[in-house]
C-alpha positions, 0 to 999 in steps of 0.5 A: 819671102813670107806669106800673107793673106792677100797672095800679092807678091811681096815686092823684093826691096834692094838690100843697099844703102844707095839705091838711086830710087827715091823711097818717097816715090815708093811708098806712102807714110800713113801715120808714125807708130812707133818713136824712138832715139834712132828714128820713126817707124811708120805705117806705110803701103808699097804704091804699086802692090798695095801691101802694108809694112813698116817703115823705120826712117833715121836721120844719121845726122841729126845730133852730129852738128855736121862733125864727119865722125859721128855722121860716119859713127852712125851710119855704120850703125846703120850699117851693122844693124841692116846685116844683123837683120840680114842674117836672121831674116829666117826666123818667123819669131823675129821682125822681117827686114826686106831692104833699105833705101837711101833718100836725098831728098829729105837724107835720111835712111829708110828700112823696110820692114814687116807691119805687126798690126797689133803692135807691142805687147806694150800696146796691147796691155794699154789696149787691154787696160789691164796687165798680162796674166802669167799664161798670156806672158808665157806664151809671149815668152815661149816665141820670144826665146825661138827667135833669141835662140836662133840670134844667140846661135848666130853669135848675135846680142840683142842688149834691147829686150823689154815690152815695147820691142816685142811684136804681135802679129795678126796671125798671133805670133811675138817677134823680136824687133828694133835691132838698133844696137845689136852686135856681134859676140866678136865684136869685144869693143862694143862688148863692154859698152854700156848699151840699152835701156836702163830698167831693163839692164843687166848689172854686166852691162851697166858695169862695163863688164864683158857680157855676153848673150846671157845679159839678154836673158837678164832683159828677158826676165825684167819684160816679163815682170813688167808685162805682169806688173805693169812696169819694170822693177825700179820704174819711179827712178830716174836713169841714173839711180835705177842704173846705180840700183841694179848694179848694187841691189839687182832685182829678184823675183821673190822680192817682187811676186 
């Protein structure tokens, strides 16, 4: 249980998927503030206490065309992601996870997470209308590393760093957030697929190779010339030939800076 300035309790959410409760009744969605390919993260506030999170709800369904494989795929994707949440839940440089809920109105997955007011460090450079100085990024990446740190401990991969997927608080703190496709280091199947966002990619991992936590450090390294640059290297390609790029004529800083 994390502080907050309110000293309202923060309620204790259920960590199982199929909580007869239905999370509509619970919460009320403010607006969307964030939007990606595993779902919608919302402003919410908890009804009862008042508190504001974020809620990020997935319909595992949607693109399966009612084929039972790929409902199951995904909701074991939902799965995994939940306990990687879980057992990294004591980092203060790492969103907080407090629970899940299922929904049978609407048969979606509800995670109920920690609200960063000032959103990404993506948002913050829109807000800024400018990029980050060298200063600002370094301090970013100073807690970024905390909270990679304690995953990489854990055997954990993040394989989703960039800009958009670091948060800011109001207390002033960067959190690792959005774990949709994390995975263990044991886990040698997921190991070799080609996870994430192209620009941010290691060349490891766009050639299927067995990567491990250092394809995290590649992703690191491009946020940070995206924060000062504005955008990551290769950003005027499409997916395909920035992958094709990276994996024959990586970036390198001096050839950017």
């Amino acid at each position: 249980m994390i502080e907050n300035k309110t000293n309202i309790q923060i309620p204790k959410f259920s960590d199982v998927l199929s909580v007869p409760s239905n999370p509509e009744d619970l919460f009320t969605l403010l607006y969307p503030v964030g939007n990606g390919g595993f779902g919608t993260v919302y402003k919410a506030m908890h009804n009862s206490s008042k508190q504001i999170f974020a809620i990020k709800i997935i319909d595992y369904t949607k693109g399966c065309n009612n084929d039972k494989n790929n409902i199951s795929f995904n909701y074991k994707s939902i799965i995994q992601e939940t306990s990687i949440m879980k057992l990294i839940n004591e980092s203060n440089y790492i969103i907080k996870y407090y629970g899940s809920y299922y929904s049978h109105r609407s048969n979606t997955i509800w995670l109920i997470l920690e609200y960063c007011s000032s959103g990404s460090a993506v948002d913050l450079m829109l807000s800024m209308e400018r990029t980050l100085s060298e200063v600002e990024v370094s301090t970013i990446m100073k807690m970024v590393l905390k909270g990679l740190i304690h995953m990489h401990k854990l055997n954990l991969i993040h394989r989703d760093i960039k800009g958009a997927n670091i948060m800011l608080s109001e207390d002033g703190y960067a959190k690792l957030g959005d774990f949709g496709i994390g995975i263990q280091m044991t886990d040698d199947e997921y190991r070799t697929s080609k996870k994430g966002s192209p620009h941010w990619m290691s060349p490891q991992v766009i050639l299927n190779k067995n990567y491990d936590t250092k394809t995290d450090i590649w992703s690191l390294g491009i946020t940070c010339l995206e924060l000062v640059e504005g955008e990551p290297p290769f950003a005027d390609l499409n997916p395909d030939e920035v992958m094709e790029q990276i994996a024959n004529n990586p970036p390198k800083a001096e050839d950017i800076i």
